[in-house]
C-alpha positions as CSV (number, residue, x, y, z in Angstrom):
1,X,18.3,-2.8,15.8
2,X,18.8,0.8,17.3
3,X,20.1,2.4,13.9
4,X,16.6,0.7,11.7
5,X,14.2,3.3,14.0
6,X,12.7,5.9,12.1
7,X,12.8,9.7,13.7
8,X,9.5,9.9,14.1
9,X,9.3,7.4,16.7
10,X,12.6,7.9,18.8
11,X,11.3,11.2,18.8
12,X,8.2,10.5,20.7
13,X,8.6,9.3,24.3
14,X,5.9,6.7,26.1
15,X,3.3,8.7,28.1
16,X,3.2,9.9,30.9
17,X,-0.1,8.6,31.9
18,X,1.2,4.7,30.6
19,X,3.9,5.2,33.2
20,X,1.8,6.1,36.1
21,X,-0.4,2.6,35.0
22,X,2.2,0.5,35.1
23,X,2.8,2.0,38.4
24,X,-0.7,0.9,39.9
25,X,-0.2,-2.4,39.1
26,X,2.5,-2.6,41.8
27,X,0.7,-1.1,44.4
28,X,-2.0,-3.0,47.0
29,X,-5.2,-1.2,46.3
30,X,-4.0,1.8,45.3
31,X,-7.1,5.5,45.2
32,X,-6.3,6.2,41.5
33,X,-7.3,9.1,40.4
34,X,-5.2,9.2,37.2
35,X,-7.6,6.6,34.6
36,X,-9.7,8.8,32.5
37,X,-12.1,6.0,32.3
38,X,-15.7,6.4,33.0
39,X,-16.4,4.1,35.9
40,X,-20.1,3.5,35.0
41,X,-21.4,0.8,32.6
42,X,-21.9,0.8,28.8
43,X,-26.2,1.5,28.8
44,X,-27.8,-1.5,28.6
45,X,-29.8,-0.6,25.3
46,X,-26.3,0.5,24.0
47,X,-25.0,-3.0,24.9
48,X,-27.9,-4.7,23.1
49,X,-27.5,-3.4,20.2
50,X,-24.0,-4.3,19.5
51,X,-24.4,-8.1,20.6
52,X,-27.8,-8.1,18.5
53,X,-25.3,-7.0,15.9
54,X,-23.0,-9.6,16.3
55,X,-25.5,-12.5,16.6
56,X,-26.9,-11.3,13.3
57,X,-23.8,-11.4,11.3
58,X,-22.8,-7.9,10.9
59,X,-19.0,-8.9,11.1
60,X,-17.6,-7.9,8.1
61,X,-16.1,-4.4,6.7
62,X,-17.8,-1.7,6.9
63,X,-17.5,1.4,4.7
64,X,-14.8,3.1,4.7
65,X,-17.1,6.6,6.0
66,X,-19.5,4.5,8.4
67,X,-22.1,2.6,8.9
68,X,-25.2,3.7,7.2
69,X,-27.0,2.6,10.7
70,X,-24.6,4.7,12.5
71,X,-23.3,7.8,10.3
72,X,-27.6,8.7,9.7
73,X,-28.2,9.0,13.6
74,X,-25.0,11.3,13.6
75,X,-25.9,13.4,10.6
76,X,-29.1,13.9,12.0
77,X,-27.9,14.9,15.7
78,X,-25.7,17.5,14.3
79,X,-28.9,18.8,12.5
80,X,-30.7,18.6,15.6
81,X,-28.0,20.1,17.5
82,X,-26.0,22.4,15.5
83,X,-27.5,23.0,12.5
84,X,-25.6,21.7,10.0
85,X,-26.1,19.5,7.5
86,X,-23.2,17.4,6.6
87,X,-24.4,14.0,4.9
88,X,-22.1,11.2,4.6
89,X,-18.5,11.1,2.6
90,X,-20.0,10.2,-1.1
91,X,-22.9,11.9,-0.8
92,X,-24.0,12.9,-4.6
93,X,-24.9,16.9,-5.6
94,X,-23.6,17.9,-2.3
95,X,-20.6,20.4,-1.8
96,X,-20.9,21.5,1.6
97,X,-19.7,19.8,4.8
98,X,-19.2,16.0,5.1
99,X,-19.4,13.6,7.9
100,X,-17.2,10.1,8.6
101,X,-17.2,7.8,10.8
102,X,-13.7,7.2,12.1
103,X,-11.8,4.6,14.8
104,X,-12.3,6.7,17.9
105,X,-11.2,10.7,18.2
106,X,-8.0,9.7,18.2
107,X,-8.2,8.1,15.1
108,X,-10.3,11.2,13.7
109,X,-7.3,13.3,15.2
110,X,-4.6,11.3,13.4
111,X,-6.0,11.7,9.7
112,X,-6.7,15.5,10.3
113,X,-2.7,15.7,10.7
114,X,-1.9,13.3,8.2
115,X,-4.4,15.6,5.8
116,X,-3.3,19.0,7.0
117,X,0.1,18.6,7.7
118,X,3.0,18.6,5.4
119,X,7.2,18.3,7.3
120,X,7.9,21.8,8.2
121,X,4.2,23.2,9.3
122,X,2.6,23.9,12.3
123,X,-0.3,24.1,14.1
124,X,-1.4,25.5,17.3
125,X,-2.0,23.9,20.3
126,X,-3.1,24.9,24.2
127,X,-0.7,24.3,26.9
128,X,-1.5,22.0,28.6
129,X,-2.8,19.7,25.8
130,X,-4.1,16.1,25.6
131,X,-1.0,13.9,25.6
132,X,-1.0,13.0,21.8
133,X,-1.6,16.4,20.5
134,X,2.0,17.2,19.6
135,X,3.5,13.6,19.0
136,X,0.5,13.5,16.2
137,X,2.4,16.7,15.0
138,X,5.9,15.2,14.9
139,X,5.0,12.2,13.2
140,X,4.1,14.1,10.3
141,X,7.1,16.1,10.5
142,X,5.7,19.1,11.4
143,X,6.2,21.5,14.4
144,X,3.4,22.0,17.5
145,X,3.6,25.7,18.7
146,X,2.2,25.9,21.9
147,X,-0.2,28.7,23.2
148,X,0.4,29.0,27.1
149,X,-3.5,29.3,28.6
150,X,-2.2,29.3,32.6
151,X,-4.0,30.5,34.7
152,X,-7.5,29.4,33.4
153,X,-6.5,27.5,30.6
154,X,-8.5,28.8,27.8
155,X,-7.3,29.1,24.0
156,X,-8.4,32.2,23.4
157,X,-7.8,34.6,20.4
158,X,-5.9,36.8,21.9
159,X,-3.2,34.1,23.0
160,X,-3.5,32.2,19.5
161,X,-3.2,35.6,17.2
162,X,0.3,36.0,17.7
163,X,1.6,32.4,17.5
164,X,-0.3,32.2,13.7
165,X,3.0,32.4,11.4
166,X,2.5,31.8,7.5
167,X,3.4,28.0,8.4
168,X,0.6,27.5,10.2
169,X,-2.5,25.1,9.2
170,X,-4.7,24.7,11.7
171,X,-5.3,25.7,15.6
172,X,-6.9,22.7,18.0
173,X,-9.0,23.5,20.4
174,X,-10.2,21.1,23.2
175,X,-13.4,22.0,25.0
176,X,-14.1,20.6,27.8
177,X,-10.5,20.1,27.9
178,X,-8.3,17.2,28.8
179,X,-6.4,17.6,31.3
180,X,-8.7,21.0,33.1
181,X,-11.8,20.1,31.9
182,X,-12.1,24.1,30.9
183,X,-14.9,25.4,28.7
184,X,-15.3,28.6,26.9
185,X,-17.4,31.1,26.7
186,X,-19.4,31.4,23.0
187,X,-18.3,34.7,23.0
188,X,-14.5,33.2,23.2
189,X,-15.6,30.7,20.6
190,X,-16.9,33.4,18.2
191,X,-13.3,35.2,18.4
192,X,-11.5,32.5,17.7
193,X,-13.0,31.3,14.8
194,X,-13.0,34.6,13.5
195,X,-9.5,34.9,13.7
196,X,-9.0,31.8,12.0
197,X,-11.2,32.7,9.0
198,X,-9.3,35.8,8.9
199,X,-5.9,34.2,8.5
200,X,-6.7,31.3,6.5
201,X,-6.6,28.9,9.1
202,X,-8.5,25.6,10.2
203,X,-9.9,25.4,13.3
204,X,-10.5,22.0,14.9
205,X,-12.7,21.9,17.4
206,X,-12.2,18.3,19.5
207,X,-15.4,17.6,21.6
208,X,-15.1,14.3,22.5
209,X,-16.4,15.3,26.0
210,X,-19.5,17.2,24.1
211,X,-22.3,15.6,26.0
212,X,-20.6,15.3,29.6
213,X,-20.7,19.4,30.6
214,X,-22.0,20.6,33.7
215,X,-25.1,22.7,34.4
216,X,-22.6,25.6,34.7
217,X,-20.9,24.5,30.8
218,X,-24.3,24.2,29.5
219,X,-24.9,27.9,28.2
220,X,-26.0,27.7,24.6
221,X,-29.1,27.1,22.7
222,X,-29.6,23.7,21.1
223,X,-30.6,24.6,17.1
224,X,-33.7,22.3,17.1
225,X,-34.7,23.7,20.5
226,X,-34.0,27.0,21.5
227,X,-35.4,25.6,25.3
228,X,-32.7,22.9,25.7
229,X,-29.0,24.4,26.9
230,X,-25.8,22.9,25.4
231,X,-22.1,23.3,25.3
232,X,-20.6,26.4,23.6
233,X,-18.9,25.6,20.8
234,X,-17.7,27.2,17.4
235,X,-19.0,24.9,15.9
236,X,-22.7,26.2,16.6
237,X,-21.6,29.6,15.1
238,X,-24.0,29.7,11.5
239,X,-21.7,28.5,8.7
240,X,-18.9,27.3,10.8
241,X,-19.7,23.8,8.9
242,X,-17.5,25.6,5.6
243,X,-14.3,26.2,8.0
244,X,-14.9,24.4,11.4
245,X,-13.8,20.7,11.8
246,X,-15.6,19.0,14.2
247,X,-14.5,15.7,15.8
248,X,-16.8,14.0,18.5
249,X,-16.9,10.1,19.7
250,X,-19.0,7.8,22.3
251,X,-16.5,6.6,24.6
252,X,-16.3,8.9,27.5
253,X,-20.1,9.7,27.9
254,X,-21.2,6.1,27.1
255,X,-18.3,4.7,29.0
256,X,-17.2,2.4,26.2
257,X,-13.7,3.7,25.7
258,X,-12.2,0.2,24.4
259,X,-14.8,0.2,21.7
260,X,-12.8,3.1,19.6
261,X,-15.8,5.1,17.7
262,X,-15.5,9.0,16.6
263,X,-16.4,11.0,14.2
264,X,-15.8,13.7,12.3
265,X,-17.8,16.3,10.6
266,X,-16.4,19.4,8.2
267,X,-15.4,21.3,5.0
268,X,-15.7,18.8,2.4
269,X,-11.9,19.3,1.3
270,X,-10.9,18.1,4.4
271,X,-13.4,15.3,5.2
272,X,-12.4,13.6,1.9
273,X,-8.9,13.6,2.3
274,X,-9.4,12.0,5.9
275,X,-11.9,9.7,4.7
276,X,-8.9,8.4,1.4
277,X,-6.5,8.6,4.6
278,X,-8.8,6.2,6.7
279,X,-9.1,3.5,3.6
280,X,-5.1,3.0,3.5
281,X,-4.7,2.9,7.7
282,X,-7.9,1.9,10.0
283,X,-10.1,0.9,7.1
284,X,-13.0,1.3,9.4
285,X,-13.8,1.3,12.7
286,X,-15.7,-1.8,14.0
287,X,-19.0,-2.9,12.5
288,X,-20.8,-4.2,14.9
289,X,-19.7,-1.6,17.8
290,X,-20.9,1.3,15.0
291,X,-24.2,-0.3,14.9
292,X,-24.5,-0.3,18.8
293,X,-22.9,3.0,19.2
294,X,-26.3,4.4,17.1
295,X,-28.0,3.0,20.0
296,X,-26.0,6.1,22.3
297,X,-28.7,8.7,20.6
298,X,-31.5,7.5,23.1
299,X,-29.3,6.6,26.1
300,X,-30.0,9.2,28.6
301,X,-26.8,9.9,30.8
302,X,-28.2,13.2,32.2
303,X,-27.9,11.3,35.5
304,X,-24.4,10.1,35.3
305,X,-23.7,13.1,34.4
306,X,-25.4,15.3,37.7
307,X,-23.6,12.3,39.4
308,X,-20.3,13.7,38.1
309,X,-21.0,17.2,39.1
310,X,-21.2,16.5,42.4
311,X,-17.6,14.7,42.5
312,X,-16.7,17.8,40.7
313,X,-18.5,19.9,43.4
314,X,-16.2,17.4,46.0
315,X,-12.6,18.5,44.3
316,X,-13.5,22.2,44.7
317,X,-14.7,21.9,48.2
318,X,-12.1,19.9,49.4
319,X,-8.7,21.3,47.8
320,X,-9.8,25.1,46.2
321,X,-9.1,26.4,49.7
322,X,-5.2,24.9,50.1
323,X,-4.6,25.4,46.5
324,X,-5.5,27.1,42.4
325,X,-7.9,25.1,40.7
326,X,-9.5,25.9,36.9
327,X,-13.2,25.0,38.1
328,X,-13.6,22.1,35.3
329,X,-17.1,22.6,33.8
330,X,-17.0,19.3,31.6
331,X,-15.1,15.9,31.6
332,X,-13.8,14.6,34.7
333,X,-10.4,15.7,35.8
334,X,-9.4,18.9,37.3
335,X,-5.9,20.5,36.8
336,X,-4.8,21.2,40.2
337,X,-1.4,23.7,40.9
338,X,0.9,22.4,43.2
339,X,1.0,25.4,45.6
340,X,4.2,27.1,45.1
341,X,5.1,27.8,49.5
342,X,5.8,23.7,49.2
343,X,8.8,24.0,46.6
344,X,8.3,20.6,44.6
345,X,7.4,20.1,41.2
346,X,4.3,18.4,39.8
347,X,5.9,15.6,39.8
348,X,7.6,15.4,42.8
349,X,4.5,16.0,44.3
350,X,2.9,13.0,42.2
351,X,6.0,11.0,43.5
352,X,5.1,11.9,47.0
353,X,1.4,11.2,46.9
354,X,2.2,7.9,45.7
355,X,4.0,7.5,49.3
356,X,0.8,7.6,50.5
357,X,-1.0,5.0,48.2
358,X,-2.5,7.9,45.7
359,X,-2.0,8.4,41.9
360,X,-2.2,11.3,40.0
361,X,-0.6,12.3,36.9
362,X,2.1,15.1,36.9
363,X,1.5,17.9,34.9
364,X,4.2,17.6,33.1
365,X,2.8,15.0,30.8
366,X,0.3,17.7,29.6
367,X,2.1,20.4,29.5
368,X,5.7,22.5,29.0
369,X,5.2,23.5,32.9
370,X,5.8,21.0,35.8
371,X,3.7,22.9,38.3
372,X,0.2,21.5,38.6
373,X,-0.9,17.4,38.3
374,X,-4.0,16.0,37.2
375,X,-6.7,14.0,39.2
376,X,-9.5,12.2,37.3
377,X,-12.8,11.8,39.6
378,X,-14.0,9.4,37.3
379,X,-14.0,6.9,40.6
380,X,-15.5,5.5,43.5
381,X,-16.7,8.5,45.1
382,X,-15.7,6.8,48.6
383,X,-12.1,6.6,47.2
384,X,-12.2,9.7,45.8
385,X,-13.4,11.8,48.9
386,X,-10.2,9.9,50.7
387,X,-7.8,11.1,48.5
388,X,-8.7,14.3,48.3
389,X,-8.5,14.4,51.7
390,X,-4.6,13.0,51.6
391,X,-3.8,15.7,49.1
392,X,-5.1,18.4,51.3
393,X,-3.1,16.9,53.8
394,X,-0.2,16.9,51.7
395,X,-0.5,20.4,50.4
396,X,-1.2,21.9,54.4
């Protein structure tokens, strides 16, 4: 059956991060600091509102662009917090931005390419990237040029301008990033944008970690009040609604990964193609869990958050004085280098941890490099705290 495979998928290899979960489930009680899950509930009002959606029926399709329950609450947060007014796909007498609902980021993600990218183009990506970033750009025959961001891991102009060919449609940014949990500055934010407006290029700004930033990410004004700090972003740049693409979701910050809700907000051009992409492919993403997900507007997660700091707080304190770490001001990994006086790899070192009952993620899986791994402290911080310790061990 070999010889019936299509390229696009021999081309692609199984993640990294699937391999290292396989791996857990043969280990006794393994400290796993590779699942990017949240390990806090789903808020109970967030929970209501999805089963009172079921119990009432609302089983069926929804369309194609959202919810009407669920793509309102989102137009009018990115009013309140940006500014913008993009109103749903469909929207009559309206040629500005749009907004769609869409089956998680990673769904949003996957019609952006399928939209933008024709065999033979490119797009720019960070290094390290979010493990589907270039397998999205090979299954749509096109080419990932990647931007190399070590030390500090931050797509910035300067390392984007001279990677931007006359093949290239669009540059992805990832802030805070997956796998360093980096920020940038809304300076940073400003250039780049600009220098995609200048060439003719799309930026995509993916913020599906938008609401879980630490007191030290949170540096911006929010548009509705000046008095409330937020993420930078070039997305809150005025008009950045006519050439930014803006893709958000629910499941990191609400913890409901497995219910697979995104969105994504933008020029018009763009929005409508994803949206005619969407009816052929997902359809829509899941009634019921849109109408519960509108329910994540006045869940307050400023707690889980502060929570999350401090683990973050932990990583630094225990491991930045045996080794390099990007201080992560948003998600919850941290990007860790394998110090170089040990001569192993990321993944040797991954292979070695597991020795002791630990898993991480090599590096490798995010990136052209093998020289740094990946912890996620989205865990028990009791587990956590003993793993960093074996690391430290490790690495003296």
């Amino acid at each position: 059956m070999h010889e019936l495979i299509a390229d696009r998928a021999s081309a692609i290899d199984a993640s990294g991060i699937r391999r290292i979960f396989a791996l857990a489930g043969t280990l006794d009680n393994p400290i796993n600091l590779s699942i990017g899950q949240p390990d806090f509930p789903v808020p109970a009002e967030v929970r209501a509102a999805a089963s009172d959606a079921i119990e009432q029926g609302h089983n069926g399709y929804a369309p194609t662009q959202g919810h009407p329950v669920l793509v309102e609450r989102i137009c009018a947060w990115l009013k309140a917090d940006l500014g913008w007014s993009a109103p749903p796909v469909g929207t009559a007498d309206h040629d500005g931005a749009l907004t769609m609902v869409t089956s998680g980021t990673s769904g949003a993600l996957l019609l952006a390419y399928m939209a933008l990218l024709n065999p033979g183009d490119e797009c720019i990506l960070s290094d390290p990237y979010f493990v589907s970033y270039p397998h999205l750009a090979t299954m749509c025959g096109a080419k990932a040029v990647l931007a190399d961001t070590y030390p500090d891991f931050k797509l910035t102009a300067a390392r984007v301008e001279p990677l931007i060919t006359d093949k290239t449609k669009f540059v992805l940014l990832n802030t805070p990033s997956n796998p360093a949990g980096v920020t940038l500055t809304q300076q940073e934010c400003n250039e780049l944008r600009e220098l995609c407006v200048s060439r003719g290029v799309l930026l995509i700004s993916d913020e599906i970690y938008d609401e879980f930033v630490f007191s030290d990410g949170l540096t911006e004004s929010c548009a509705q009040d000046p008095s409330i700090k937020r993420l930078a972003t070039p997305a809150r740049i005025a008009g950045a609604s006519d050439d930014v693409l803006l893709i958000r979701g629910f499941g990191k910050t609400y913890g409901c990964t497995g219910w697979r809700l995104g969105y994504a907000s933008g020029p018009r051009a763009v929005i409508d193609e994803m949206s005619k992409l969407q009816q052929y492919t997902f359809v829509c993403a899941p009634a019921p869990l849109q109408i519960g997900a509108a329910a994540c507007f006045d869940a307050d997660m400023r707690s889980t958050v502060a929570d999350y700091e401090t683990r973050r707080n932990m990583v630094i304190d225990k491991l930045g004085s045996v080794t390099n770490i990007a201080t992560p001001s948003g998600a919850f990994y941290a990007f860790i280098e394998v110090p170089e006086r040990l001569g192993m790899s990321g993944t040797q070192f991954a292979e070695k941890l597991v020795e002791s009952n630990v898993l991480v993620i090599p590096g490798s899986a995010f990136s052209a490099r093998d020289t740094h791994f990946r912890i996620s402290f989205a865990t028990d911080p009791k587990k956590l705290a003993a793993g960093l310790d074996i690391i430290a061990d490790a690495m003296k």
